[in-house]
Structure formats: structure tokens, C-alpha cells
N, C-alpha and C positions, 0 to 999 in steps of 0.2 A: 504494500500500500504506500505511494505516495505521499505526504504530508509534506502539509504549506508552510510557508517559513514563521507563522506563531510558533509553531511546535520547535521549531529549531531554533532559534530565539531562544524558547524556556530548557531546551539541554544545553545551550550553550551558555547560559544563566546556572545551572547548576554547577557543569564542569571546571567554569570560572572560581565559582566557590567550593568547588571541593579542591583544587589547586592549591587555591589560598587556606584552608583549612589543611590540609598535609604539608604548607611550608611550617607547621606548627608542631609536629610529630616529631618524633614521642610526646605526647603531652602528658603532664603528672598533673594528680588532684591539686598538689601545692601548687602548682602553676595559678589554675583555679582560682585558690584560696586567697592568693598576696594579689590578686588582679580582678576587680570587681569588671572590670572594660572587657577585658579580655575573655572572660566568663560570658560577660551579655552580649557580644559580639557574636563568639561562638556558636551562643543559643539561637540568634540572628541571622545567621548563617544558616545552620540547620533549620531552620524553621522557612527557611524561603525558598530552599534546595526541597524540599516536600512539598511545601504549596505549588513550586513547578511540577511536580511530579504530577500533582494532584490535577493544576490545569490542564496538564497535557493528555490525561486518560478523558478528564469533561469533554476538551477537544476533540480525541478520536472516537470519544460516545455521539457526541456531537455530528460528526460527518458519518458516524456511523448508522444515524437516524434512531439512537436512544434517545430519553426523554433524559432530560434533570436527576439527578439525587439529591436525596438531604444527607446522607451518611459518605464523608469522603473517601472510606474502605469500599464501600461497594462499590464506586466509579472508575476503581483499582481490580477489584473484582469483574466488572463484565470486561475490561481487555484480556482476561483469563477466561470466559464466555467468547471473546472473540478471538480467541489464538493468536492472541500478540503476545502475552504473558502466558509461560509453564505453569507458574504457583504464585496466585496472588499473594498466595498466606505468607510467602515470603516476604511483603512489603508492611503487615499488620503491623510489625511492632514499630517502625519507622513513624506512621498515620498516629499510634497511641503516644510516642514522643510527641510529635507536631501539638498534639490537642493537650496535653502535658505544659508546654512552652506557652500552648498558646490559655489555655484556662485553669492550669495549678501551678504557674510561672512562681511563685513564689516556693515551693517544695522540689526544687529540680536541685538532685543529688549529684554534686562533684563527682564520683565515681562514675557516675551512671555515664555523665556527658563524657569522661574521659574514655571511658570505654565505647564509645558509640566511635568516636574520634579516633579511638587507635585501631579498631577494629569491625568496626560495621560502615565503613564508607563505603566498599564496594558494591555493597545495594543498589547504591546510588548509579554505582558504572552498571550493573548488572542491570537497573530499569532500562537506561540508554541503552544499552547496548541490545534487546531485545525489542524497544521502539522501533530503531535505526534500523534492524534486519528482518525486521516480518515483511 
């Protein structure tokens, strides 16, 4: 499938920021801790690297002749209904950080974001990368 340049626009909006978030690796919780900026940046970051993810499935629901959702996991879900995506449930816990960041912004554990950061970015290559080749 084809796709217009929104959609390329919003991975190349993500990739930019995962670049800039891996010039920061290894990152430790104390990093975190002595850097209130650099903590809400992060968060920042990841939080807009999602909401691209997120637009970009509304997008291919969109031309794909779906309707609207209210729940951003299911908009990630039917690209897994439409064989653009193997396993949406791969992306679940990514969707539950975002809503995390975005409505218990205040309970976001150091560990949790360093671990996402050391170790879960490629998610993020893995949504691209399966966008990009269906």
C-alpha cells in the first residue's frame, strides 16, 4: 500500500526523536533524578513518538475506509485486522505508557522510563519498519 506523505512526515517525526533519545544511552535512573528537564523532555519525547504512531494507524484506518475510534489500542489493532501489523499486542504496553505520560504524569517511575529508553525503543523501529513494507 502506498501512503501519502502525512504518514511519512509522522515516521520521520518519530525516527528524529528516537535518534535524539539514543544520543542519551545508556541512561541511569540518577541521570533522571539530578535533571528534572531532562526527565520531562524524555517523557516529551516518548509521548509524541506514540501519538505519531497512533496518527499514523487513524491515517491508514482512515484510507482504509474505517470509521473513528475512541480507544487509541484499537486503531493499532485493526492494522493487525488489516495485515500491516503481525501482533498489535506488541504495541499495548507502548499506548498504556502514552496515557500514563499523558493522564498519571505525575506517578511516572525513573526506572520504568529508563528502561523503556534502554531497551524498548525498537518498537518504535519495528512499527516503521512494518508501515514502510506492507
Amino acid at each position: 500500500m502506498k501512503y501519502n506523505g502525512i504518514i511519512s512526515k509522522k515516521i520521520s517525526a518519530i525516527q528524529e526523536r528516537l535518534i535524539k533519545i539514543r544520543s542519551l544511552l545508556p541512561l541511569k535512573t540518577n541521570h533522571l533524578s539530578k535533571d528534572y528537564f531532562l526527565k520531562s523532555g524524555i517523557e516529551r519525547t516518548l509521548q509524541v513518538c506514540v501519538e505519531a504512531m497512533i496518527d499514523i494507524a487513524n491515517r491508514i484506518n482512515s484510507i482504509s475506509g474505517y470509521s473513528p475510534v475512541t480507544e487509541s489500542f484499537e486503531s493499532i489493532k485493526r492494522l493487525e485486522d488489516l495485515k500491516i501489523l503481525k501482533n498489535a499486542e506488541k504495541y499495548r504496553m507502548v499506548i498504556k505508557f502514552r496515557n500514563l505520560i499523558v493522564h498519571r504524569y505525575e506517578s511516572i517511575d525513573d526506572a520504568e522510563l529508563v528502561n523503556i529508553c534502554n531497551n524498548c525503543l525498537s518498537d518504535f523501529d519495528d512499527f516503521i519498519y512494518e508501515i514502510e513494507n506492507h
